[in-house]
C-alpha positions as CSV (number, residue, x, y, z in Angstrom):
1,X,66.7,-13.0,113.7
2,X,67.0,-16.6,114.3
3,X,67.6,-19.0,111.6
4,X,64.3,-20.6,110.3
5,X,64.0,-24.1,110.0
6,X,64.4,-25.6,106.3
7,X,60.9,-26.7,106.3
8,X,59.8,-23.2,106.7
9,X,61.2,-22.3,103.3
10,X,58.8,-21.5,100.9
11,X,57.6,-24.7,98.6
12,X,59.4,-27.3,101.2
13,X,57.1,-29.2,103.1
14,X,58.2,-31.8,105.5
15,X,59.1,-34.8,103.6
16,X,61.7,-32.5,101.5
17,X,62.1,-30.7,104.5
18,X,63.3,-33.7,106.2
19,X,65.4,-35.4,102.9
20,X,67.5,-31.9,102.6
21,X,68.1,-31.9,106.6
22,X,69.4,-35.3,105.6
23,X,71.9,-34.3,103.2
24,X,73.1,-31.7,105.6
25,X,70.8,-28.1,104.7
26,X,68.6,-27.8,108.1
27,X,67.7,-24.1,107.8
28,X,66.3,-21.3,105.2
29,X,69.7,-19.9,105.6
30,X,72.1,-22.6,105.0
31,X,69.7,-23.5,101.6
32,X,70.4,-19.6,100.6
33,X,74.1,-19.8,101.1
34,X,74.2,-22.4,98.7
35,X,73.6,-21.9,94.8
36,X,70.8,-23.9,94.1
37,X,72.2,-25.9,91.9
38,X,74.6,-27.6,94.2
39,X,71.9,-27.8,96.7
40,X,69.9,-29.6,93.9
41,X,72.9,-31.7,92.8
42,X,72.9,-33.1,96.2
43,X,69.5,-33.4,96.7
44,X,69.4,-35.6,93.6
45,X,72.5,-37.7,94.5
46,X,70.7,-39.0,97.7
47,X,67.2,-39.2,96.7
48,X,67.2,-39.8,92.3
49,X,63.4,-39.3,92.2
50,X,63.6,-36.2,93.0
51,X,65.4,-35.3,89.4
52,X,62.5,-33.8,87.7
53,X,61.5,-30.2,86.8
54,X,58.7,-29.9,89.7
55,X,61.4,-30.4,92.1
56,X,64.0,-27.9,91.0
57,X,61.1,-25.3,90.8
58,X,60.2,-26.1,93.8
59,X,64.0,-25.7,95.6
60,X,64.9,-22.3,93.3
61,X,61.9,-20.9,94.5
62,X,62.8,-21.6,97.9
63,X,66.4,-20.3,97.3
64,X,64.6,-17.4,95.8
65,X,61.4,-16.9,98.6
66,X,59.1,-17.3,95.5
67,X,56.4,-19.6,95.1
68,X,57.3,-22.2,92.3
69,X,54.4,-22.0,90.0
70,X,55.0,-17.6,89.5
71,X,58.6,-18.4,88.7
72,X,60.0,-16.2,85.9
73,X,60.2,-17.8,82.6
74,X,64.1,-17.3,82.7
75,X,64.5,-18.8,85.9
76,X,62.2,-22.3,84.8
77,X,64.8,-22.2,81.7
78,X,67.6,-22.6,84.0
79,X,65.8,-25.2,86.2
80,X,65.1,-27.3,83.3
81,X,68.8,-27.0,81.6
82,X,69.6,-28.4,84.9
83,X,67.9,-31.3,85.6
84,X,68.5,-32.1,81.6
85,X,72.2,-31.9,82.1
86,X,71.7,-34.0,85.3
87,X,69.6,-36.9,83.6
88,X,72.4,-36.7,80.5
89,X,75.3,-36.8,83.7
90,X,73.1,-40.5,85.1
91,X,73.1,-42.2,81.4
């Protein structure tokens, strides 16, 4: 199977599609590899409004194929603990 283009990863559209392929993730595959916190971390580091909770649902559920709104509570913990901790890290 051939690797799938970032923006075919479920929640991305293009505009996200097109800021990850920025920061270096261009397919489905290379965002997997990554734990999404570090692909979040760099997300936020070149584009800052992108640190809120809508947007770290939005690249674990890619990271995990699930759509961000049926995320499991546990999982929206850890996406909120993180973009807290990032917010605390910009103060």
């Amino acid at each position: 199977m051939s690797p799938r283009p970032i923006e075919d990863a479920r929640n991305i559209g293009p505009i996200c599609g097109a800021e990850l392929r920025s920061i270096g993730i261009h397919t489905v595959e290379e965002l997997q590899a990554l734990e999404w916190e570090e692909a979040y971390e760099q997300w936020v580091a070149a584009y800052p409004d992108r640190i809120h909770t809508m947007a770290a649902y939005a690249l674990l559920g890619a990271v995990e194929d699930l759509n961000c709104m049926k995320l499991p509570e546990t999982a929206k913990r850890r996406a909120k603990k993180w973009v807290t901790e990032l917010k605390r890290r910009r103060e």
